[in-house]
C-alpha positions as CSV (number, residue, x, y, z in Angstrom):
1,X,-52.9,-48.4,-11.2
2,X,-52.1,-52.4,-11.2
3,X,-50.9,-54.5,-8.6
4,X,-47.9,-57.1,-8.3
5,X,-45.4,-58.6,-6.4
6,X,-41.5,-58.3,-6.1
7,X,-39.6,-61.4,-7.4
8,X,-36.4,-62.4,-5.9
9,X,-33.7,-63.9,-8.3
10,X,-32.1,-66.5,-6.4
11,X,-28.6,-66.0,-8.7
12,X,-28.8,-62.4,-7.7
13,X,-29.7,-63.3,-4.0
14,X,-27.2,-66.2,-3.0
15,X,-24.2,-64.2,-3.7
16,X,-25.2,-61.4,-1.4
17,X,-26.0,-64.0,1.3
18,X,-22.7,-65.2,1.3
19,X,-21.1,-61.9,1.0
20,X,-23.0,-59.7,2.8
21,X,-25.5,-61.1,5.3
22,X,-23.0,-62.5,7.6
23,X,-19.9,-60.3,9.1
24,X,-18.0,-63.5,10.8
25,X,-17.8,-66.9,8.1
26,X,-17.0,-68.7,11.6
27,X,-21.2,-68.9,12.0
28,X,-21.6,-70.8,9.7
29,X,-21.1,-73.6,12.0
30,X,-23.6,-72.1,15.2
31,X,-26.4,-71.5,12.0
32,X,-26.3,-75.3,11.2
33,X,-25.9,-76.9,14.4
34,X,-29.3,-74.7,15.7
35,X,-31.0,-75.9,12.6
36,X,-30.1,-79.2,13.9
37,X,-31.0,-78.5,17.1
38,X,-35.1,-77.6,15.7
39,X,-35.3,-80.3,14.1
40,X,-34.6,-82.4,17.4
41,X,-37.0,-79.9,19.3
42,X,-39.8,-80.0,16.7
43,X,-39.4,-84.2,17.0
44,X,-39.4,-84.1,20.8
45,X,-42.7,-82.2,20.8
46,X,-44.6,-84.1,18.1
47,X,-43.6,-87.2,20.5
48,X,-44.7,-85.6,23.5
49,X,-48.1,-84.5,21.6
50,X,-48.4,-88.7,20.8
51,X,-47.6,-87.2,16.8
52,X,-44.2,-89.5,16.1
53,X,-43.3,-92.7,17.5
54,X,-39.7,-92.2,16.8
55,X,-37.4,-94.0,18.9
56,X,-33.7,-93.7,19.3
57,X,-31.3,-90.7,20.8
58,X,-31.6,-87.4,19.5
59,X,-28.6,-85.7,19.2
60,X,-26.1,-83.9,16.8
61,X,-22.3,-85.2,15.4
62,X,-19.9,-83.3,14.0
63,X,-17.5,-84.9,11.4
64,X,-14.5,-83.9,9.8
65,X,-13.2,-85.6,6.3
66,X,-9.8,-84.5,5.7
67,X,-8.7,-86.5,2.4
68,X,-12.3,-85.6,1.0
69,X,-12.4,-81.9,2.4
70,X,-15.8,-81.9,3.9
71,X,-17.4,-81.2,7.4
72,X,-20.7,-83.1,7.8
73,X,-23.4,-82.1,10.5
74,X,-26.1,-84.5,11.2
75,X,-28.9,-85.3,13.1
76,X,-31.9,-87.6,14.3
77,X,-34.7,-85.2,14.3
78,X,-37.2,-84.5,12.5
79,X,-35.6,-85.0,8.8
80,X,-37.5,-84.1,5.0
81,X,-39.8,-85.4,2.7
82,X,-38.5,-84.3,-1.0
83,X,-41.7,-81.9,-0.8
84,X,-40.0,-80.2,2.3
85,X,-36.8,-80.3,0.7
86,X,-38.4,-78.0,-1.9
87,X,-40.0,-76.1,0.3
88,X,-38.0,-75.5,2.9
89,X,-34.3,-75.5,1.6
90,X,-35.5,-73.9,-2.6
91,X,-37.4,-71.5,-1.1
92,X,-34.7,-69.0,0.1
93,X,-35.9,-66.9,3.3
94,X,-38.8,-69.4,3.7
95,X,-38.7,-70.4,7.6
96,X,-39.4,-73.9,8.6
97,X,-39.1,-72.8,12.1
98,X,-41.7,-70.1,11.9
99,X,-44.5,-72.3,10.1
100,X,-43.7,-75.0,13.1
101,X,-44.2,-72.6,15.8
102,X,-47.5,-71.1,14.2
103,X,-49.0,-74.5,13.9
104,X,-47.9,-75.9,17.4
105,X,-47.4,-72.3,19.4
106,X,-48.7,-73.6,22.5
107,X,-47.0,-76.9,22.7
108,X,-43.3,-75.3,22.3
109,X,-42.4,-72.5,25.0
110,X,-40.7,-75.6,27.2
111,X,-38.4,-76.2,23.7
112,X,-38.7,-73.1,21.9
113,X,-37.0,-73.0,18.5
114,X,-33.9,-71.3,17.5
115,X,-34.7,-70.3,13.6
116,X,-36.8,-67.7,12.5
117,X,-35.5,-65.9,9.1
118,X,-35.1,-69.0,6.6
119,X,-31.5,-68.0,5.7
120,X,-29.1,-69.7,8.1
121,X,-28.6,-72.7,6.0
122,X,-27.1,-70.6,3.1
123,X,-24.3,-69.3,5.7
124,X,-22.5,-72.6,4.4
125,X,-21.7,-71.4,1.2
126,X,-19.7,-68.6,3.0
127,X,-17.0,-71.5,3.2
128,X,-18.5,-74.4,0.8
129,X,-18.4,-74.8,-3.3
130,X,-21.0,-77.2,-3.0
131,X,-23.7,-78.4,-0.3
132,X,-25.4,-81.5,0.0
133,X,-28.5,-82.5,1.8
134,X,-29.4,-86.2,2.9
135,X,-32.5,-86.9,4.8
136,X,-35.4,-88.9,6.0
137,X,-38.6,-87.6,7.5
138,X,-39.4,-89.2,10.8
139,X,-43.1,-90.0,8.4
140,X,-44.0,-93.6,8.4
141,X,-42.8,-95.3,4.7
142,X,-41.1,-92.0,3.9
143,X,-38.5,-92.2,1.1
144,X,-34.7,-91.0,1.5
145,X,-34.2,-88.2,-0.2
146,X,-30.5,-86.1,-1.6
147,X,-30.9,-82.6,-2.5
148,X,-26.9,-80.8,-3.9
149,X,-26.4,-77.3,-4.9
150,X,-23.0,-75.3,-5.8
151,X,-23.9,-72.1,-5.2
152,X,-25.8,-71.1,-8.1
153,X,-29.4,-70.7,-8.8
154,X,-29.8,-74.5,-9.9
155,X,-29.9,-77.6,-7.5
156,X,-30.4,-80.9,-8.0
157,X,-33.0,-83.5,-6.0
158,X,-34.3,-87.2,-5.7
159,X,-33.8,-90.1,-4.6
160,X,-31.5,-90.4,-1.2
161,X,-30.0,-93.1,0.3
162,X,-29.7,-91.9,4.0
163,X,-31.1,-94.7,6.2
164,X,-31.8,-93.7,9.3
165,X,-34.4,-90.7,10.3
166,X,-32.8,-87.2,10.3
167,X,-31.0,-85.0,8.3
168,X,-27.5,-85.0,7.2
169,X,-25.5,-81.7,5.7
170,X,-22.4,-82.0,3.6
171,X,-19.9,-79.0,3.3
172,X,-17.8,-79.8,0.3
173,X,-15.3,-76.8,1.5
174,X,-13.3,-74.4,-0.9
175,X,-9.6,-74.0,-1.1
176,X,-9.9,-70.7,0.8
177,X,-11.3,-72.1,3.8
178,X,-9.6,-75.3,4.5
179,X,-8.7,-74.0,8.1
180,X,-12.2,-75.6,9.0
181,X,-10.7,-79.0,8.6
182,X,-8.7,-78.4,11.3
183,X,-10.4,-80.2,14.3
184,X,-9.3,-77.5,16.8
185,X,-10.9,-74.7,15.3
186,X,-14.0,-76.4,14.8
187,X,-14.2,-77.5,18.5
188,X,-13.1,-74.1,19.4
189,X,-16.4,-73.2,17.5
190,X,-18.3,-75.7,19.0
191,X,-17.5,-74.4,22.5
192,X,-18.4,-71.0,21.2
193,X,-21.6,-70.9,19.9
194,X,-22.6,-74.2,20.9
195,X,-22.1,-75.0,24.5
196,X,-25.9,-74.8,26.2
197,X,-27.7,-76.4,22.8
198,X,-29.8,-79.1,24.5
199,X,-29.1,-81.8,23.0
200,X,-25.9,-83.9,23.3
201,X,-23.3,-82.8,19.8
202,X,-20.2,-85.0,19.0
203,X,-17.3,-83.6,17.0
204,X,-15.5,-86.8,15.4
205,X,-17.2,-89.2,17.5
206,X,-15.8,-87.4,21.1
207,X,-18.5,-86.0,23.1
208,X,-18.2,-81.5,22.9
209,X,-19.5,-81.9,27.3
210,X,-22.6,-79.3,26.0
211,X,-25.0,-79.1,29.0
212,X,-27.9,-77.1,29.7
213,X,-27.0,-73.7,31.5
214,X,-27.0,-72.6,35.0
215,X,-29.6,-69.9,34.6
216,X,-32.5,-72.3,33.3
217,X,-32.7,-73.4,37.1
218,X,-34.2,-71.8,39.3
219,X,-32.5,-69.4,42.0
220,X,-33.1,-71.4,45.3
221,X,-32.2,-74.6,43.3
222,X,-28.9,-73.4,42.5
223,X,-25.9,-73.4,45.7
224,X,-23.2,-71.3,45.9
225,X,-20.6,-74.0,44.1
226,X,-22.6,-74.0,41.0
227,X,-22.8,-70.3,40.5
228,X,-18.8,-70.2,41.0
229,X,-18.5,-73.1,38.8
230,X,-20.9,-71.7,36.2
231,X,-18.8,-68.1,36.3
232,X,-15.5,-70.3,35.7
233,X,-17.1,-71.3,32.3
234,X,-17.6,-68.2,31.4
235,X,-14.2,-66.7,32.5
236,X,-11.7,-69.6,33.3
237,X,-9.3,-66.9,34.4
238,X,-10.9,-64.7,36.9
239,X,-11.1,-64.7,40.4
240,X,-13.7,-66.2,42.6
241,X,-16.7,-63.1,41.7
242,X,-18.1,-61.0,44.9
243,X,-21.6,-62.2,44.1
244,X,-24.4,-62.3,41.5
245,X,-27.7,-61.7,40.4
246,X,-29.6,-64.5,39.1
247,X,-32.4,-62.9,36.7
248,X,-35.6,-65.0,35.4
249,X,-38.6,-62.6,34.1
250,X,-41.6,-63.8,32.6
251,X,-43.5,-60.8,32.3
252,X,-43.4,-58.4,30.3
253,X,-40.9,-60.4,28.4
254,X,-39.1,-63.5,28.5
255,X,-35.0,-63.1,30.5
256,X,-32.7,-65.2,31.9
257,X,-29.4,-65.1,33.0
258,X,-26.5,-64.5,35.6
259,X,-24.8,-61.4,36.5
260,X,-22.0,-61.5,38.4
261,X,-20.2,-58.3,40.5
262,X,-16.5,-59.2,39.7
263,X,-13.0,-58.6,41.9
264,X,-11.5,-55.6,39.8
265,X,-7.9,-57.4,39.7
266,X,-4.9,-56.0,38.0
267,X,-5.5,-57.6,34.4
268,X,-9.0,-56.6,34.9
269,X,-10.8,-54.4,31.7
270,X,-13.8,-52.4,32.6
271,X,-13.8,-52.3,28.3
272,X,-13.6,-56.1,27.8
273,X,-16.8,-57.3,26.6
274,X,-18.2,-59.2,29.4
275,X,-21.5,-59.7,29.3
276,X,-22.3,-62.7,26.5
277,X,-25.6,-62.6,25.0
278,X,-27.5,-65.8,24.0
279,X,-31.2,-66.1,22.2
280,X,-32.6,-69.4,22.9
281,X,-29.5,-70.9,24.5
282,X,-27.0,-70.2,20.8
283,X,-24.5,-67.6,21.3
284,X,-25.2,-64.2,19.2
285,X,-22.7,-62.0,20.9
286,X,-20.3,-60.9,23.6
287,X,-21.2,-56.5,22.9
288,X,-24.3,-56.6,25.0
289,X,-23.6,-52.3,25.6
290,X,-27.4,-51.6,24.6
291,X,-28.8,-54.2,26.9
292,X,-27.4,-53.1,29.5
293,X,-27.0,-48.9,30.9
294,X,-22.8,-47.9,30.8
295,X,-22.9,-48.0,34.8
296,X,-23.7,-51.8,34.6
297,X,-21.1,-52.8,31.8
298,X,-18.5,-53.3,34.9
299,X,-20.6,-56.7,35.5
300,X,-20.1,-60.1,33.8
301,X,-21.9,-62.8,33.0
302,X,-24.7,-64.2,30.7
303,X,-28.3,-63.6,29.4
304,X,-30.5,-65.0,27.5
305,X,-34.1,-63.9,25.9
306,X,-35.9,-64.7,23.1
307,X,-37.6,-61.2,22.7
308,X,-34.1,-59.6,22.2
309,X,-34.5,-58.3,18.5
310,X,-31.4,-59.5,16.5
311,X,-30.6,-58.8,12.6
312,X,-31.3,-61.1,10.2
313,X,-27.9,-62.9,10.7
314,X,-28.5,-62.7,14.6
315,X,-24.8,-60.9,14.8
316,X,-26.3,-57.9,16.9
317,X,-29.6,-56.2,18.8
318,X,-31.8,-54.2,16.9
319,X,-32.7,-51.3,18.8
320,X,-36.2,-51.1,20.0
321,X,-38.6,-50.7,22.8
322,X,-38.2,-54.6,24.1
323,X,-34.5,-53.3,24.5
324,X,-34.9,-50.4,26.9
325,X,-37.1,-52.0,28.8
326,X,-35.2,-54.8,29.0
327,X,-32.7,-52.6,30.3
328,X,-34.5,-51.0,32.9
329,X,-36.1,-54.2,34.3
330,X,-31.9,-55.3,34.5
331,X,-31.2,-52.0,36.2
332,X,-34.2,-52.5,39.2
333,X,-33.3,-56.1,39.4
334,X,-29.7,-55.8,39.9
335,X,-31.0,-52.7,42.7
336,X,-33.1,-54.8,44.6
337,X,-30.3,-57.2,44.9
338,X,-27.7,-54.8,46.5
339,X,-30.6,-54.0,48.6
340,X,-31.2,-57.4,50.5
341,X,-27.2,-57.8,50.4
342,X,-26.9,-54.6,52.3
343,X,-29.7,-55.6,54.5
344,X,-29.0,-59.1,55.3
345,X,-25.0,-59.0,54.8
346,X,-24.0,-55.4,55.8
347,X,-20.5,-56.8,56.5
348,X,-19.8,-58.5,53.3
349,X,-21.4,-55.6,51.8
350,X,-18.9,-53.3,53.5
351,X,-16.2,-55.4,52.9
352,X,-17.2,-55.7,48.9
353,X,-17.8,-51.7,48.9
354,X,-14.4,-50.3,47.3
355,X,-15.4,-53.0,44.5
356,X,-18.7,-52.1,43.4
357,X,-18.3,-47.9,44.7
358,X,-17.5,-46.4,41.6
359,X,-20.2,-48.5,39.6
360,X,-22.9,-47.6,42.1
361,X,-21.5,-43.7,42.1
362,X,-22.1,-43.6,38.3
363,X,-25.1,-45.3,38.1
364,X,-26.5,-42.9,40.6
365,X,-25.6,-39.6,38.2
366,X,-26.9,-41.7,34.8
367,X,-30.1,-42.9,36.2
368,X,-32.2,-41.2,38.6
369,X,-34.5,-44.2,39.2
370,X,-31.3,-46.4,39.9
371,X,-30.1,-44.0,42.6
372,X,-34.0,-43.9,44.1
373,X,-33.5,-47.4,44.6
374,X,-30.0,-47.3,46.2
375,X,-29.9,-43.7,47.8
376,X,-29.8,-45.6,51.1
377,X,-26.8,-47.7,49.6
378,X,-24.4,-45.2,49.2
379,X,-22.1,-45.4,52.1
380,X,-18.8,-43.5,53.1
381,X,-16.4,-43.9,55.7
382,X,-16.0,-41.6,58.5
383,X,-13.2,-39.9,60.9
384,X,-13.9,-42.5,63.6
385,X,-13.5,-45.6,61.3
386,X,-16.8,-46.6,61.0
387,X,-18.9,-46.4,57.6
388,X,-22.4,-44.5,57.2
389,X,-24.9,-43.4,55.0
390,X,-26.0,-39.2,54.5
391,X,-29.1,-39.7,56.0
392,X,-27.4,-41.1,58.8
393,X,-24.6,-38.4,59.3
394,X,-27.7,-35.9,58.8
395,X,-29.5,-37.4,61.8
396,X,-26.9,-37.3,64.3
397,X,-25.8,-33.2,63.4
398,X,-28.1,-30.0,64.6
399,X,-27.4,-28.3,61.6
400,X,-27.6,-29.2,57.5
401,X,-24.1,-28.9,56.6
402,X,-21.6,-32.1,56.0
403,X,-17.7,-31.8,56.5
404,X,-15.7,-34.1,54.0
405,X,-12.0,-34.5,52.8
406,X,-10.9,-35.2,49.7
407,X,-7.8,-37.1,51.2
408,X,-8.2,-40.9,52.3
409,X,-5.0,-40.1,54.8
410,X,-5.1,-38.7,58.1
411,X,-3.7,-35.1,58.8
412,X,-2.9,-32.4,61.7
413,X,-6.3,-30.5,60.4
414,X,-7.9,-33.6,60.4
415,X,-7.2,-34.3,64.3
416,X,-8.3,-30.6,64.8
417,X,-11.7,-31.6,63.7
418,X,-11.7,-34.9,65.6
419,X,-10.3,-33.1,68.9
420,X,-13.5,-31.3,68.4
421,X,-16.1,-34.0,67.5
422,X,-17.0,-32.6,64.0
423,X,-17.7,-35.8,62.1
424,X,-15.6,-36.2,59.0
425,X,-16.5,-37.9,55.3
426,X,-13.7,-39.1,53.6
427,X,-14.7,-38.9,50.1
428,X,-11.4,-39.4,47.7
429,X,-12.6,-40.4,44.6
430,X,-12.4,-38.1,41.7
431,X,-15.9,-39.0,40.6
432,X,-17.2,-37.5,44.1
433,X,-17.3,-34.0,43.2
434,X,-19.7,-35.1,41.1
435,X,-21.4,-37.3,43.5
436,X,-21.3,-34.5,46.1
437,X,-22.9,-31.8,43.8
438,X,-25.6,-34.3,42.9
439,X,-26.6,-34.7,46.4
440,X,-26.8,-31.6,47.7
441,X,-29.5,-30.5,45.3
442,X,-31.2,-34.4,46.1
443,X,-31.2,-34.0,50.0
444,X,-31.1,-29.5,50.0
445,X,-28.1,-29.9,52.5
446,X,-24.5,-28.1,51.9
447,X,-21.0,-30.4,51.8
448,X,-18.1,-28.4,53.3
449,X,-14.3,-29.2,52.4
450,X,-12.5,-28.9,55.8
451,X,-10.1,-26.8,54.0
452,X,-12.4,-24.6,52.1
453,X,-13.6,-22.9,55.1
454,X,-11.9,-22.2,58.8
455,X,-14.9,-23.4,60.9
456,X,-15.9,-21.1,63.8
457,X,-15.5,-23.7,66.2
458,X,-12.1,-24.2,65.9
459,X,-10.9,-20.9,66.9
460,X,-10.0,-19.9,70.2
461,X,-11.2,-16.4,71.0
462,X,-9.4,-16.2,74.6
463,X,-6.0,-16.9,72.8
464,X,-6.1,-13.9,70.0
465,X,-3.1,-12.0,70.0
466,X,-4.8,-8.6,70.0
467,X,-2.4,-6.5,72.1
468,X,-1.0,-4.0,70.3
469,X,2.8,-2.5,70.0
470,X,4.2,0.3,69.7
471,X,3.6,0.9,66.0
472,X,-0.3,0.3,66.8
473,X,0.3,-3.1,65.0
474,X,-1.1,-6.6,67.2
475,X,1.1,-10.1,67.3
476,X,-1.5,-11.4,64.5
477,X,-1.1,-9.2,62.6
478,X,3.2,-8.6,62.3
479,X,2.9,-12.3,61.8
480,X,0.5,-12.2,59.0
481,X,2.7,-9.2,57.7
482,X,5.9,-11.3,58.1
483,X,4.5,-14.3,56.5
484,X,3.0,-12.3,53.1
485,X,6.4,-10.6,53.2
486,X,7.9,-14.0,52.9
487,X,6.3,-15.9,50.2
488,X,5.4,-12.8,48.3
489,X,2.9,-13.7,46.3
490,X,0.2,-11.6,44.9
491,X,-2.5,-13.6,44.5
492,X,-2.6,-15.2,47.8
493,X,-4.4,-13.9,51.2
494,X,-2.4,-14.6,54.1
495,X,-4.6,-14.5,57.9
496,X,-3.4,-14.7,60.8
497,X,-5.7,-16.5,63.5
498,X,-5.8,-18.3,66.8
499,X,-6.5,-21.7,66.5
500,X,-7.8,-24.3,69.3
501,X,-4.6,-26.5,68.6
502,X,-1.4,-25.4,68.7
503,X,-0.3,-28.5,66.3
504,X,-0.8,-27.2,63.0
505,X,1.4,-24.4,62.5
506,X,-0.8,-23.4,59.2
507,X,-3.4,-24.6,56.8
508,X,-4.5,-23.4,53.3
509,X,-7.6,-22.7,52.5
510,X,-8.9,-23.2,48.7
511,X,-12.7,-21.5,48.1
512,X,-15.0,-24.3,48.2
513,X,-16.9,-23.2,44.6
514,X,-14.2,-22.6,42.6
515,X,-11.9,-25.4,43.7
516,X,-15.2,-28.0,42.5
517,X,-14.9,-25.5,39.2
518,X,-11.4,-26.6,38.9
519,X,-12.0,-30.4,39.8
520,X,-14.8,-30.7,37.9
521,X,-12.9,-29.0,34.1
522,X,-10.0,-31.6,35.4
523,X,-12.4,-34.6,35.7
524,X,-14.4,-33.6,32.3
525,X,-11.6,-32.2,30.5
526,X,-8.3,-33.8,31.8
527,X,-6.1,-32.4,34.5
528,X,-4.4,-29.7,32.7
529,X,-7.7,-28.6,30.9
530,X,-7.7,-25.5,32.2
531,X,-5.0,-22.6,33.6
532,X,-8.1,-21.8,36.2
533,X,-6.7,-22.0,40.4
534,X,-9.4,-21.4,42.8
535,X,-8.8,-18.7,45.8
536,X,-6.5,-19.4,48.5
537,X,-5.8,-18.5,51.7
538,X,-3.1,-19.3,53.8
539,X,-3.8,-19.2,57.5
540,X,-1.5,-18.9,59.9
541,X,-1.6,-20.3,63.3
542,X,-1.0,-17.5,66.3
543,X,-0.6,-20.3,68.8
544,X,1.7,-22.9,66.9
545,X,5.3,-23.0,68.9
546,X,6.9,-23.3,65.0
547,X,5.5,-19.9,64.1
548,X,6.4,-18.4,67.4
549,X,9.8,-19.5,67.3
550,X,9.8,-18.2,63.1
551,X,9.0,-15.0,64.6
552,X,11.7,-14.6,66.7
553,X,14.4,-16.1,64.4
554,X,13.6,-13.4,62.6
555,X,15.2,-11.0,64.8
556,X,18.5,-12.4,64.5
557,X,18.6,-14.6,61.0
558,X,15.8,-12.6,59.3
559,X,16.9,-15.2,55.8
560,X,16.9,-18.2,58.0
561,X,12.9,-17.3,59.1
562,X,11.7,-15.9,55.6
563,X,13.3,-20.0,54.2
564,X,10.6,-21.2,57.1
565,X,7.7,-19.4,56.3
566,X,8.4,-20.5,52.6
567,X,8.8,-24.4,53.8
568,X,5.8,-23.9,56.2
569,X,4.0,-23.3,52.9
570,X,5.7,-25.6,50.6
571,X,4.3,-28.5,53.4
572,X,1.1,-27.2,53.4
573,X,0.5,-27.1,49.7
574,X,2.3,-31.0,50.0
575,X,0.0,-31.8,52.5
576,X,-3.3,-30.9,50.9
577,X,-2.2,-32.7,47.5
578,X,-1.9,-29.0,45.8
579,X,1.6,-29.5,44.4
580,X,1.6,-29.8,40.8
581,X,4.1,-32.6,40.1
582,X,6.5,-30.8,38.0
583,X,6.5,-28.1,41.2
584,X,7.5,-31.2,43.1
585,X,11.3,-31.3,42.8
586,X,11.7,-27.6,43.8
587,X,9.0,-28.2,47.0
588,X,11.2,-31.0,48.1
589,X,15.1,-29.1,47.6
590,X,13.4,-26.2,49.0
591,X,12.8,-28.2,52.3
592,X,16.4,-29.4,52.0
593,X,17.9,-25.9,52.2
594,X,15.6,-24.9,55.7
595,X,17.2,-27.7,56.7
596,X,20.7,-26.9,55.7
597,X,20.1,-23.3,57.1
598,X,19.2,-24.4,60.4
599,X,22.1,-27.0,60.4
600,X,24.3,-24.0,59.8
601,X,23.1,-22.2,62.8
602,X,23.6,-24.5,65.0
């Protein structure tokens, strides 16, 4: 069996370049100015190794020709000898950048370089007939040299006439792409891809105002202005952010960035890409989804890291191991920082809570080592206005069992609880069934909907109407008779007890397992998901001066007192938010006829 080696036909390659490699033409631009950009790097660190005595300003102009249809990038780096120009630029996939950073690898972490694959110059044909090179190394008693191709396999080379050191690229662009000429688009670009390069770039002689981003400081260097100021960059439009994390890893790769926890306003878009990903300060990409878990993709803001693996036209991540740790190290850094904000600004913190809740709340059923870091985080308000954590509510009850409300209002069965100093959770959010479910298998405790069960405490024993009559029948229970008679329906229980308040006339109770059964199909599935209605009871109060005064009105206007019962219901179903909304019209004119019957009575 013989050996050999795959050939590449450059007529054959060029072609799928500039149809293929690259999903947006607009990069053309980003791909040129970054090979700018290395060739002011690589100069800047052969001066600071005593290697080039260049003088002069390194930087980058853009320039647009109209009359001659071209767009020229040049710079004052490191430029080409007419043997790099053959190496470098003929050899197609052949990276300059690489060969630089295996020969100098130490001497370039401060100014890392941007190129890596040895195809970014070919981008220009995406939008260019023809391409012309000009350049002079930065070599003593080096020669200009000019270097054209049209697209095809064959080029031409020799003698230059560029005079000063650098390089100079000519896009000679094609009549389908003369919307490059337009100097708003290409500054548009410039501000894109372009706007933390490191060295100063020009676009017709007007300075682009590139500087070098916020996150290359470090965190106790930066003040509060510059992070706001740095977030308005990113997103002129939003409000001021609730605060950020300010990321710079070393170990066990290389990240930096700012992530900011932003004000969910009325134009805000939890789908919006809003998380812009950079590699070595050039823009790649505003769809950072698999940097970052779905809990965190509420947050905004930037990052940059050369060990993010991108495709060969850096348009997107390459899934890999760098990536899901790169992930998880995010995920712990963004939980230690909610940490100290909770610890040294509990007020803020409070006062930020109905912001960052729901992010928190998912992030705590996605990841399990998230919520180990932020168990002690999760806060929820309480019946006597003050906010606390599970472990806290735990501590300050005999027993293992938590009483919450679905509701975020106050309500007569409410008060009943409060009269009686049974601490209350108000827990409205449709995402807390979940939540709830999750943490009673965490923390082996049981959550209790104060309408899913008629607590023995608020009962009142000495006040049960047990006498009996003359048909052996007790007050309780001709009430509970006169009641199930009234609303007639088969499916419900009607009881009939003595409660500690005589406020609430009645209260419905839904079974606490299947009413989470129901929540959860209508959270999963959508509301009307499933025909399933949990078990319900509907209580009657003994000791209510409504139901007392029902029960005689029945003597004499036996219509009048079945409406009541049916209203008494009808408010109750209101009142606990079990009213489906096309029920709603006939709850409400059912109410208006009690009314119109008692009217009549009068």
């Amino acid at each position: 069996m013989r050996q050999n080696n795959l050939s590449v036909h450059s007529e054959n390659i060029l072609p799928i370049i500039k149809k293929w490699l690259y999903s947006d033409k607009d990069i053309f631009l980003r791909e040129l100015v970054s090979n700018a950009t290395d060739a002011l790097n690589k100069l800047n660190i052969l001066r600071e190794q005593s290697q080039a005595e260049a003088e002069g300003k390194l930087e980058i102009s853009v320039a647009i020709d109209k009359s001659a249809k071209t767009i020229t990038i040049t710079d004052t780096g490191i430029g080409m000898t007419e043997e790099e120009v053959e190496k470098y630029i003929a050899q197609i996939a052949f990276s300059g950048a690489e060969e630089f950073v295996a020969k100098y690898q130490s001497e370039t972490e401060k100014d890392p370089i941007i190129g890596h694959f040895g195809l970014g110059f070919y981008s220009a044909y995406m939008v260019a007939s023809r391409v012309d090179i000009a350049t002079l190394s930065y070599l003593p008693d080096s020669k200009p040299v000019f270097w054209s191709c049209d697209g095809t396999s064959a080029y031409s080379i020799g003698a230059g006439t560029h005079s000063t050191r650098g390089t100079q690229i000519t896009l000679h662009l094609d009549d389908q792409n003369l919307e490059y000429l337009e100097e708003t688009k290409v500054q548009e670009l410039l501000k894109r891809y372009c706007t933390f390069m490191p060295f100063p770039i020009t676009l017709n002689e007007k300075p682009l105002g590139n500087k070098a981003p916020l996150w290359l400081k470090a965190p106790n260097e930066c003040s509060e202005k510059e992070y706001l100021e740095f977030y308005h960059q990113l997103f002129p439009l939003d409000p001021d952010p609730l605060f950020w994390v300010h990321l710079n890893v070393d170990y066990p790769f290389h990240l930096q960035g700012i992530l900011f926890f932003p004000k969910i306003h009325r134009r805000f878009d939890s789908q919006e890409s809003a998380i812009k990903l950079f590699c070595n300060r050039v823009f790649v990409s505003d769809h950072c989804k698999d940097v970052l878990p779905d809990y965190l993709m509420i947050l905004r803001g930037a990052i940059d890291s050369p060990d993010i693996p991108l495709n060969v036209s850096r348009s997107y991540l390459q899934i890999d191991q760098n990536v899901r740790q790169l992930s998880s190290h995010i995920a712990k850094k963004i939980a230690d920082r909610l940490a100290n904000f909770y610890k040294t600004e509990k007020d803020n913190y409070i006062a930020a809570w109905p912001e960052i809740e729901l992010f928190l709340k998912l992030g705590t059923l996605q990841d399990e080592k998230f919520y180990d870091r932020i168990k002690d985080l999760l806060i929820w308000k309480n019946s006597e206005d003050l906010w606390t954590t599970i472990p806290e509510y735990l501590e300050r009850k005999e027993d293992k069992k938590i009483y919450y409300t679905s509701s975020d209002r106050a309500s007569p069965l409410l008060q009943i609880y409060k009269d009686k100093k049974i601490e209350i959770l108000f827990a409205p959010l449709p995402i807390d069934i979940a939540i709830i479910q999750f943490l009673e298998k965490k923390l082996s405790t049981t959550f209790q909907r104060i309408d899913g069960q008629l607590d023995s405490s608020l009962l009142d024993p000495a006040r049960d109407k047990t006498l009996l009559d003359a048909e052996g029948k007790s007050e309780a229970t001709r009430i509970a008779d006169f009641i199930r008679a009234s609303l007639d329906q088969k499916d419900l229980e009607i009881e009939a007890k003595s409660l500690s308040s005589d406020v609430l006339p009645a209260l419905l109770l839904l079974d606490e397992n299947q009413r989470r059964l129901r929540d959860y199909i209508a959270l999963t599935q959508g509301k009307h998901a499933s025909p399933f209605q949990p078990k319900k009871t509907f209580v009657v109060n003994t000791n209510s001066k409504l139901i007392q005064a029902i029960l005689r009105l029945q003597q004499k206007h036996p219509s009048a007192a079945q409406q009541m019962a049916q209203g008494i219901y009808n408010l109750s179903l209101l009142g606990q938010g079990e009213v489906e909304p096309g029920d709603l019209d006939r709850a409400v004119s059912g109410q208006m006829q009690v009314l119109e019957k008692l009217a009549d009575l009068l």
